[in-house]
N, C-alpha and C positions, 0 to 999 in steps of 0.2 A: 393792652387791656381791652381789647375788641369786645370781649364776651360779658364783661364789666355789668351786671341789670340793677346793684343795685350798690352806691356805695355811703357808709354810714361815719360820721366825724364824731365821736362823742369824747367829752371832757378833753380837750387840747386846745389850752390856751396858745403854744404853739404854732397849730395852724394858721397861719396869717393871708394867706392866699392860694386861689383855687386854679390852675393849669387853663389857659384861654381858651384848649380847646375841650374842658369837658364839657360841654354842651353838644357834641357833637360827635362822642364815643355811642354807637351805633344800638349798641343792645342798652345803654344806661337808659332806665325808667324813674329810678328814686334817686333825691340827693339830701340824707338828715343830718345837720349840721344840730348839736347840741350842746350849750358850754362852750363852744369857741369866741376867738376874738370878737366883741365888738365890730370892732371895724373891719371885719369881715363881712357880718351880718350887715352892718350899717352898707355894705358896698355893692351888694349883691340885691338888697330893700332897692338902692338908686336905679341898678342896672333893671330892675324888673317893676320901677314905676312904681312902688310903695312907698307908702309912708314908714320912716323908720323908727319911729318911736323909741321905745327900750325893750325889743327883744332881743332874745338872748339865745333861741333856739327856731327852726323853719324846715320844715319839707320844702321839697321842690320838686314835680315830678313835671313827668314829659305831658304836656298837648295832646290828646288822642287826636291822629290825623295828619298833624303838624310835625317833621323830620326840625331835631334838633331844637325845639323851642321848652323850654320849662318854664312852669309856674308856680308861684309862692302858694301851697295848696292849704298849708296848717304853721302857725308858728305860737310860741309859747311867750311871755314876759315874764315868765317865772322859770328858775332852776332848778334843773332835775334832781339838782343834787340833795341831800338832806342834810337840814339845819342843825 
């Protein structure tokens, strides 16, 4: 998945974990996680030095300048889904 710019995780409490090396597929810019695991979210808040609170959704996109580095740009404590 070289070409990969943008990849989106919505409502999959399934996904539990993210491949070590997406941080470092070359064209990826965005990474929106929404409705997934907790402890996905909670793992990935550790990895990138936030606070994890109770979110439950997060962008991530690349560092302009910086190869391979992402940051927690936007995250939500509310779900998208409707009640």
């Amino acid at each position: 998945m070289p070409a990969l710019q943008m990849l989106n995780i919505i409502y999959c409490q399934e996904f539990m974990t993210m491949s070590l090396a997406w941080e470092s597929l070359p064209d990826l810019n965005e990474v929106d996680l929404f409705d997934v695991p907790l402890a996905l979210i909670q793992k990935i808040c550790r990895s990138k030095g936030m606070d994890q609170q109770t979110i439950t959704s997060m962008v991530l996109s690349r560092q302009e300048g910086i190869d391979a580095i992402f940051k927690i740009t936007r995250w939500s404590k509310e779900s998208l889904r409707h009640k």
